[in-house]
C-alpha positions in Angstrom: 100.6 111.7 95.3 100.1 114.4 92.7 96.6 114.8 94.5 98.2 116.4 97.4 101.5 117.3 96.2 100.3 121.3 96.5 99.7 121.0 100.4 103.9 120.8 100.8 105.4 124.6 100.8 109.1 122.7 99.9 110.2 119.6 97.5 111.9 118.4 100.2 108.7 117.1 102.3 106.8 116.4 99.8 108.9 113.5 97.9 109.8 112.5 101.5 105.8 111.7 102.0 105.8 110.0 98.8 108.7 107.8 100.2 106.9 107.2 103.7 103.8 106.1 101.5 105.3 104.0 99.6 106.8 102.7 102.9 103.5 101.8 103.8 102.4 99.9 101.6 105.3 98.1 101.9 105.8 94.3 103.3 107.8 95.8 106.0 107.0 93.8 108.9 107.0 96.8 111.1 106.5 100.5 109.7 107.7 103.5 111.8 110.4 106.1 110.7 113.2 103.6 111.4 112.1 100.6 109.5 110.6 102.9 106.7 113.9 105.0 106.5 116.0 102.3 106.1 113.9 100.6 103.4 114.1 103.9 101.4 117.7 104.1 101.3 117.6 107.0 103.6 120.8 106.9 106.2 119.0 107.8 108.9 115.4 108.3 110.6 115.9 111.8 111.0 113.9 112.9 107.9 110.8 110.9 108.1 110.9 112.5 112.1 111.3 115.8 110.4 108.2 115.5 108.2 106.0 114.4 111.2 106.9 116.5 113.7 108.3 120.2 112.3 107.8 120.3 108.7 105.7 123.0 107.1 102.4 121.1 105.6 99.0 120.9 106.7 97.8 117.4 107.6 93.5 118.2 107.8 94.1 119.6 104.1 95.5 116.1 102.6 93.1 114.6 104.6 90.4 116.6 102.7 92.2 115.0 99.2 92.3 111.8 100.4 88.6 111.9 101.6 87.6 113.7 98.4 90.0 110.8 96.3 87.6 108.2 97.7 84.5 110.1 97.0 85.6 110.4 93.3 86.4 106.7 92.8 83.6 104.8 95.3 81.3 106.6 96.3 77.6 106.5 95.0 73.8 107.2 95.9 73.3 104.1 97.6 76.9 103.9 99.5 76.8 104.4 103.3 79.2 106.3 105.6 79.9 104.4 109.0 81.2 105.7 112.2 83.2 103.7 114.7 86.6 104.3 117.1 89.4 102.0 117.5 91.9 102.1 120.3 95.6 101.7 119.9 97.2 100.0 123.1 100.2 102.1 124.5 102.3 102.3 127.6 103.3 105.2 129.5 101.3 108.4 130.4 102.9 110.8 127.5 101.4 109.6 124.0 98.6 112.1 123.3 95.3 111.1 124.6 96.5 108.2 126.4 94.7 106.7 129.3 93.0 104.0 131.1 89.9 103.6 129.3 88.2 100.1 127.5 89.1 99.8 123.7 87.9 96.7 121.3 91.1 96.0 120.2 91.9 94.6 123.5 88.5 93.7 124.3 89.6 95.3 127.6 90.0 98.0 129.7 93.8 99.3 128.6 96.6 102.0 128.4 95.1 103.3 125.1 94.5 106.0 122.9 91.2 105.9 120.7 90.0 107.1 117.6 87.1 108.0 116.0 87.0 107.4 111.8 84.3 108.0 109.3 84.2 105.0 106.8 82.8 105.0 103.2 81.5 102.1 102.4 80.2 101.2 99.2 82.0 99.6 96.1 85.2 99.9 98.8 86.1 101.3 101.8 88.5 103.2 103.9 88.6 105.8 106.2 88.0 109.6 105.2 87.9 111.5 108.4 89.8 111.3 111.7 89.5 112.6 115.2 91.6 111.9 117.8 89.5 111.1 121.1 90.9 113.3 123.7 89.6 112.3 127.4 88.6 114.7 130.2 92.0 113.5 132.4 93.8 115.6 129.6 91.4 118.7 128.9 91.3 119.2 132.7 94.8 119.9 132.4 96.0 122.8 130.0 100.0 122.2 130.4 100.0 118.2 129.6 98.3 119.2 126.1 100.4 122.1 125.5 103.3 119.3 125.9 101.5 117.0 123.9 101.2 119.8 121.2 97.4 120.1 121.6 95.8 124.0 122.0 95.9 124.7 126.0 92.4 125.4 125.6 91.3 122.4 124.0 87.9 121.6 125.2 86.1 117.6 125.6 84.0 116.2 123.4 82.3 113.1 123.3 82.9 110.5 120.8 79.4 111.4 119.1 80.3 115.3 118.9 83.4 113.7 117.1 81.4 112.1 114.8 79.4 115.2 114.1 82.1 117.4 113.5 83.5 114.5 110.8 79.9 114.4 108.9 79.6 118.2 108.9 83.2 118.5 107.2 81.7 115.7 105.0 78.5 117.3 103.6 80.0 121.0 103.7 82.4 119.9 101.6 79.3 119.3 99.4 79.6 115.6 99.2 76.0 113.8 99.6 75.4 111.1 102.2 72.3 109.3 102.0 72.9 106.9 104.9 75.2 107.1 108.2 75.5 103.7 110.2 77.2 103.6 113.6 76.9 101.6 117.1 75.1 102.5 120.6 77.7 105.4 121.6 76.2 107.2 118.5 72.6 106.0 118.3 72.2 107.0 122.2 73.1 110.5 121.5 69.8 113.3 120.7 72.0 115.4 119.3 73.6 113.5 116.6 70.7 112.7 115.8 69.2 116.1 115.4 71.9 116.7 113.5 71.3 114.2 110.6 68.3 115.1 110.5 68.4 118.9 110.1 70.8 117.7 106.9 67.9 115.2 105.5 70.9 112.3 105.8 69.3 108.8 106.7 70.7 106.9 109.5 70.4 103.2 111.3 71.9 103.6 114.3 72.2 101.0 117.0 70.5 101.7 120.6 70.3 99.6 123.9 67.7 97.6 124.9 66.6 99.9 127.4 66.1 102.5 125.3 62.9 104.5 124.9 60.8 105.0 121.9 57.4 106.6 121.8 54.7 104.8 120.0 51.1 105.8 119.0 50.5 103.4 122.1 52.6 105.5 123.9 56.2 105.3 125.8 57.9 101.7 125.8 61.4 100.6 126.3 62.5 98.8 123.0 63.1 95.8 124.5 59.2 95.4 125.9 58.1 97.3 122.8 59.9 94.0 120.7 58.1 91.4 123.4 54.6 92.5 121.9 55.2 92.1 118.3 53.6 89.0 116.6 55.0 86.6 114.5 53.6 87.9 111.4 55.6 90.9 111.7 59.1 89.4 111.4 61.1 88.8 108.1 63.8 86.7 107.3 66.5 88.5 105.3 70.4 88.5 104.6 72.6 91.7 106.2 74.8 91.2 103.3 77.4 88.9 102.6 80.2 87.7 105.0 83.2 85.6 104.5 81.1 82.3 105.0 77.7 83.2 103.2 75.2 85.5 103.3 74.5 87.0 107.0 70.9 85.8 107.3 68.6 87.2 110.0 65.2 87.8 111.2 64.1 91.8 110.9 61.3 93.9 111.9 60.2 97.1 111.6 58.0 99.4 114.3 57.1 102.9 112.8 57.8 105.7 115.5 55.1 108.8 114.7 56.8 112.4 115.0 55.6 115.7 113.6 58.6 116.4 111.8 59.5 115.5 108.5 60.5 112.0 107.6 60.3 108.5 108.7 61.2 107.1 111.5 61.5 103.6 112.6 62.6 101.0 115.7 64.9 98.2 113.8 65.1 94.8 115.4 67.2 92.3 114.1 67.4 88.7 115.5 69.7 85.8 115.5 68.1 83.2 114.2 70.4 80.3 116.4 70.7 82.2 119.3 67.9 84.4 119.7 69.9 87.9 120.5 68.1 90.9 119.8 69.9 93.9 118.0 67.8 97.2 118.1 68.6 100.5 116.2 66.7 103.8 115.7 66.1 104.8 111.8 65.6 107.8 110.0 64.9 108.5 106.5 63.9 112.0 104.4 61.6 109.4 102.7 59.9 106.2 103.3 62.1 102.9 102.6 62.2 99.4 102.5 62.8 97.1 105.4 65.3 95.7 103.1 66.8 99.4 102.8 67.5 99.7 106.5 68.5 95.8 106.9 71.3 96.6 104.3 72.4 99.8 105.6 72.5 98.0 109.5 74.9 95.1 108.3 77.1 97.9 106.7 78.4 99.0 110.3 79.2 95.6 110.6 81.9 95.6 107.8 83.9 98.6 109.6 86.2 96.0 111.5 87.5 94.5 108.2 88.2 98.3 107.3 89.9 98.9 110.0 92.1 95.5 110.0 92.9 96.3 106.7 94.2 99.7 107.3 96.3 98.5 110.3 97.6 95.5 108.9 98.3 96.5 105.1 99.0 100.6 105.8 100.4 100.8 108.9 97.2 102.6 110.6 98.5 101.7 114.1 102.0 101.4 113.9 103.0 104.9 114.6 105.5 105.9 117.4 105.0 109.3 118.2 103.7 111.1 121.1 102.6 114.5 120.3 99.1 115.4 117.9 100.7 116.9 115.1 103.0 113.7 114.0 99.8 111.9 115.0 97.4 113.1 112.7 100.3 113.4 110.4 101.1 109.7 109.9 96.7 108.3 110.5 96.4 110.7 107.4 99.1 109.4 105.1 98.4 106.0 106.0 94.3 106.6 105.5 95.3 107.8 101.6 97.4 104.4 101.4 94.8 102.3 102.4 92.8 104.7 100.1 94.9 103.7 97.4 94.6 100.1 98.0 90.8 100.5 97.7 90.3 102.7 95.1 92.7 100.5 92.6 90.7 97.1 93.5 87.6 99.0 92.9 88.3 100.0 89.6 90.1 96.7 88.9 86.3 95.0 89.7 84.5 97.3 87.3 87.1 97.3 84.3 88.2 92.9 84.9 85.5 91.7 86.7 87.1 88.3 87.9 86.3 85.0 86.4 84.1 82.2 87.8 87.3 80.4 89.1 88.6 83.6 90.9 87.7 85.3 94.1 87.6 88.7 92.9 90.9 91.2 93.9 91.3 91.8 97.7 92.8 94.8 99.3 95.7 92.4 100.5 96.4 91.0 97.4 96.5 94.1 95.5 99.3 95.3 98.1 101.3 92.1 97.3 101.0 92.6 93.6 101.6 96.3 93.7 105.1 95.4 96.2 105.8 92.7 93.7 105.7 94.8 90.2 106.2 98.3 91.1 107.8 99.4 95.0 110.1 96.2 95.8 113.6 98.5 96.3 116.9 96.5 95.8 119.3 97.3 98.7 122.9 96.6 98.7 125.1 95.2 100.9 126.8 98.7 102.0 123.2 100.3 102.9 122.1 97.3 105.0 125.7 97.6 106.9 125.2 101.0 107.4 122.2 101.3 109.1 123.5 98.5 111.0 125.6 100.7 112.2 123.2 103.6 112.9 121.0 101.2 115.1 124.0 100.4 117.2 125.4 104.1 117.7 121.7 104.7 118.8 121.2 102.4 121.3 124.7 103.1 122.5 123.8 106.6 123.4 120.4 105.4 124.5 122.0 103.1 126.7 124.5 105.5 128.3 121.9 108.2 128.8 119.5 105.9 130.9 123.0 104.4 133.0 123.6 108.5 133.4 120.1 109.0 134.8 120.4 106.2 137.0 123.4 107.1 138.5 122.3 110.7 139.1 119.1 109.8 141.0 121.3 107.1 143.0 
């Protein structure tokens, strides 16, 4: 915490943001302001509320600590950044960003508000950039995002001009990223990867079958373009290991000529069982490997275990809030949790690698361990009874207020 202590104008706020990260990283079984309050002694929510919502710190500048914290600790020349959204399923029509749209979380079309993070991925990973996906439904509409705290003018932009804004921020802030892995919605977009490549940052980015490459034979979809390849030309090798094994599958490699600098390639990767083709587009400053873009490839794969991790040992998804500010507020101080979590089982790995016996340190059990020796509070009997209390006189007045409503629209 002494990272971003300087980013808090008042004492107040800043030991209170100590208190909701240590909250966090807590067993709680829910974490909001509530739940959090209570378990640090706090006699009511009102403060936690306060420092998402109307105190005085900026949220994008402890962001930047967090993302350079992980740099420091994990990153390297070979570690790859990844870019992904995940969607957060809500009800009503008030969150920020909140519609109808399809999020893998529910593996459906929902109520939901989505995300786009920047991973780094190397000897750990976690999160180091955030933008919150706001949809056309609300920039078509000036007064809903004034309500919901967002800039009246606040213009669209697609998930991939997210993700361009994130990696800018990233290399302007004069870290180095040799590789960015991502899914279809950012290898189908020119721009982005225009974008990488004015910077000279290597990407493996995944494209749909009907996409179109252009070979020295000409233009060919990838999907026909994979049909003519001989057997000669495929490899068997692992995507990196998995919870069962090593991730084994068959790769190949067509080179895509341009008159710009660099190397370009079509990936292919295919299941060796089922057959299912998985095609990405490839650039790199230099020539590489096939085993270079395999491994960077089964990185994006990973990003799902950051992202469960984050949600289910920092409380990524659990917020309650509806406007942007206590939004960004609370994804950012749970990112530098999580953050934590990976930095400190990083270094565990280098300094006690495990024994042969041992799986070495997880993310999950460094949490248990760190609840265990160092942030398990002891309540007593006359704080648990009071916010017993508090909860009651709230939904008292909640209670009467919606019975009040009712009444008057009877």
């Amino acid at each position: 915490m002494g990272r971003i202590a300087g980013r808090f104008a008042r004492v107040e706020p800043r030991r209170r943001a100590g208190r909701l990260v240590l909250g966090l990283l807590s067993d709680l079984p829910r974490k909001n302001c509530w739940t959090i309050a209570e378990w640090a002694r706090e006699t009511t929510p009102d403060g936690m509320q306060h420092l998402l919502g109307r105190a005085k710190w900026d949220a994008d500048q402890v962001r930047d600590d967090t993302r350079d914290y992980m740099v420091e600790h994990l990153h390297d020349e070979q570690a790859v950044l990844v870019v992904d959204e995940t969607g957060d399923v809500k009800k009503g029509t008030h969150t920020v960003g909140v519609q109808r749209q399809y999020t893998g979380t529910a593996g459906r079309i929902e109520n939901a508000q989505v995300a786009v993070y920047l991973v780094a991925r190397r000897r750990g990973h976690a999160a180091v950039d955030r933008q919150l996906y706001v949809p056309r439904s609300w920039t078509s509409d000036p007064d809903r995002c004034r309500d919901a705290g967002l800039d009246q003018d606040t213009a669209f932009a697609t998930k991939a001009e997210l993700a361009t804004r994130m990696i800018t921020r990233f290399l302007d802030a004069g870290h180095h990223a040799p590789w960015l892995a991502g899914d279809e919605v950012y290898g189908g977009n020119p721009k982005l990867r225009a974008a990488l490549e004015e910077r000279t940052t290597g990407y493996v980015l995944a494209v749909a079958c009907s996409a179109e490459v252009i070979t020295r034979a000409g233009k060919f979809r990838a999907d026909a373009l994979v049909r003519k390849l001989p057997k000669r030309a495929w490899q068997k090798l692992s995507a990196g290991a998995g919870a069962k094994g090593h991730r084994i599958y068959d790769w190949a490699a067509i080179d895509l000529p341009d008159p710009a600098p660099g190397s370009r390639q079509l990936l292919v990767g295919r299941n060796r069982t089922t057959g299912e083709l998985a095609y990405y587009r490839c650039y790199s400053p230099r020539s590489v490997p096939l085993t270079t873009l395999v491994r960077v490839a089964g990185s994006r794969w990973r990003v799902e275990e950051t992202f469960q991790s984050g949600k289910g040992l920092a409380g990524l998804d659990e917020y309650q809030v509806r406007r942007y500010a206590s939004w960004s507020r609370w994804v950012t101080l749970a990112m530098l949790a999580h953050a934590f979590l990976a930095v400190v089982r990083a270094d565990e790995h280098a300094r006690y690698p495990a024994p042969d016996a041992l799986i070495p340190l997880t993310c999950n059990e460094m949490q248990r361990l760190f609840i265990t020796l160092v942030i398990r509070p002891v309540h007593d009997t006359a704080h648990r009874l009071g916010w017993s209390h508090w909860r009651r006189r709230h939904q008292a007045r909640a209670q009467a207020s919606h019975y009040q409503r009712q009444a008057a629209q009877a």
